[in-house]
C-alpha positions as CSV (number, residue, x, y, z in Angstrom):
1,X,0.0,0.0,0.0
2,X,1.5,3.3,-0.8
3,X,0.7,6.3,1.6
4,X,0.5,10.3,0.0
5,X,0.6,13.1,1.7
6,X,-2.6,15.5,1.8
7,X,-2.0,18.8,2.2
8,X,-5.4,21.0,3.3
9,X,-5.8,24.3,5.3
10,X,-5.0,23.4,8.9
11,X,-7.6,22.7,11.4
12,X,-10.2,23.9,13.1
13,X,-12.6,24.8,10.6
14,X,-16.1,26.4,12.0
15,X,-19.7,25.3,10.1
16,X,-20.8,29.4,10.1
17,X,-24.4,30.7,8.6
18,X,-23.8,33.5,7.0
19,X,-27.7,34.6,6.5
20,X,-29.7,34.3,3.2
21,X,-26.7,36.0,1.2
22,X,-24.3,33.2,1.3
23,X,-26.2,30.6,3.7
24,X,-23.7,28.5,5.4
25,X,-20.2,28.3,4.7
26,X,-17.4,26.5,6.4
27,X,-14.2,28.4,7.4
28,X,-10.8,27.9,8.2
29,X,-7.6,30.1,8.8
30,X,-9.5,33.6,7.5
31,X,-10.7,31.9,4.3
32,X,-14.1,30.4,3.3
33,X,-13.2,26.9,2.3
34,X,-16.5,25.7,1.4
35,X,-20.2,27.4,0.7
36,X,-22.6,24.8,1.4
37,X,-25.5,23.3,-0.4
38,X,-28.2,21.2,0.5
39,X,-32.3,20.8,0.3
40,X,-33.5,22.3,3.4
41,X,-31.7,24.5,6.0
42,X,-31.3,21.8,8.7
43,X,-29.9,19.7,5.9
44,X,-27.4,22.8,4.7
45,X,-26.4,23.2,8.3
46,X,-25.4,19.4,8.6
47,X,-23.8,19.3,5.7
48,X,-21.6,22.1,7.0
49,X,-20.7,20.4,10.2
50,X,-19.7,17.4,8.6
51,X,-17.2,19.2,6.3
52,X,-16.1,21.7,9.4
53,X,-14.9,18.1,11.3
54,X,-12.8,17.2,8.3
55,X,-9.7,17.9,10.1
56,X,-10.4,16.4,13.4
57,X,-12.0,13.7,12.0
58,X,-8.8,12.9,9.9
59,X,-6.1,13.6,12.7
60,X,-8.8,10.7,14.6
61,X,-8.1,8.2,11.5
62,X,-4.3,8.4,11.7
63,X,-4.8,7.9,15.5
64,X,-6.5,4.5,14.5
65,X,-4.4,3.4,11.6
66,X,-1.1,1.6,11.7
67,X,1.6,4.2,9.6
């Protein structure tokens, strides 16, 4: 199995609702990294958190993983 390196914007990333303009967007180190879509605005706002745990939710695989 070969391994690659990911680079991303560093962690944390915030799930922020910007109002009707831009709706929810995810954020990270003074950018917008993401504008979300999604059906309803409970679904928008999940979708959001999801992506905004990205980081911490891949620093929690390579805890589980052998290297």
């Amino acid at each position: 199995m070969t391994t690659t390196k990911t680079e991303h914007t560093p962690g944390p990333w915030a799930a922020v609702d910007r109002g009707i303009k831009l709706g929810w967007i995810v954020e990270g180190d003074g950018l917008i990294l993401a504008a979300v879509s999604g059906e309803t605005p409970q679904e928008r706002a999940a979708n959001a958190r999801l992506i905004a745990a990205a980081p911490e939710l891949l620093a929690a695989l390579h805890k589980c993983t052998p290297s």
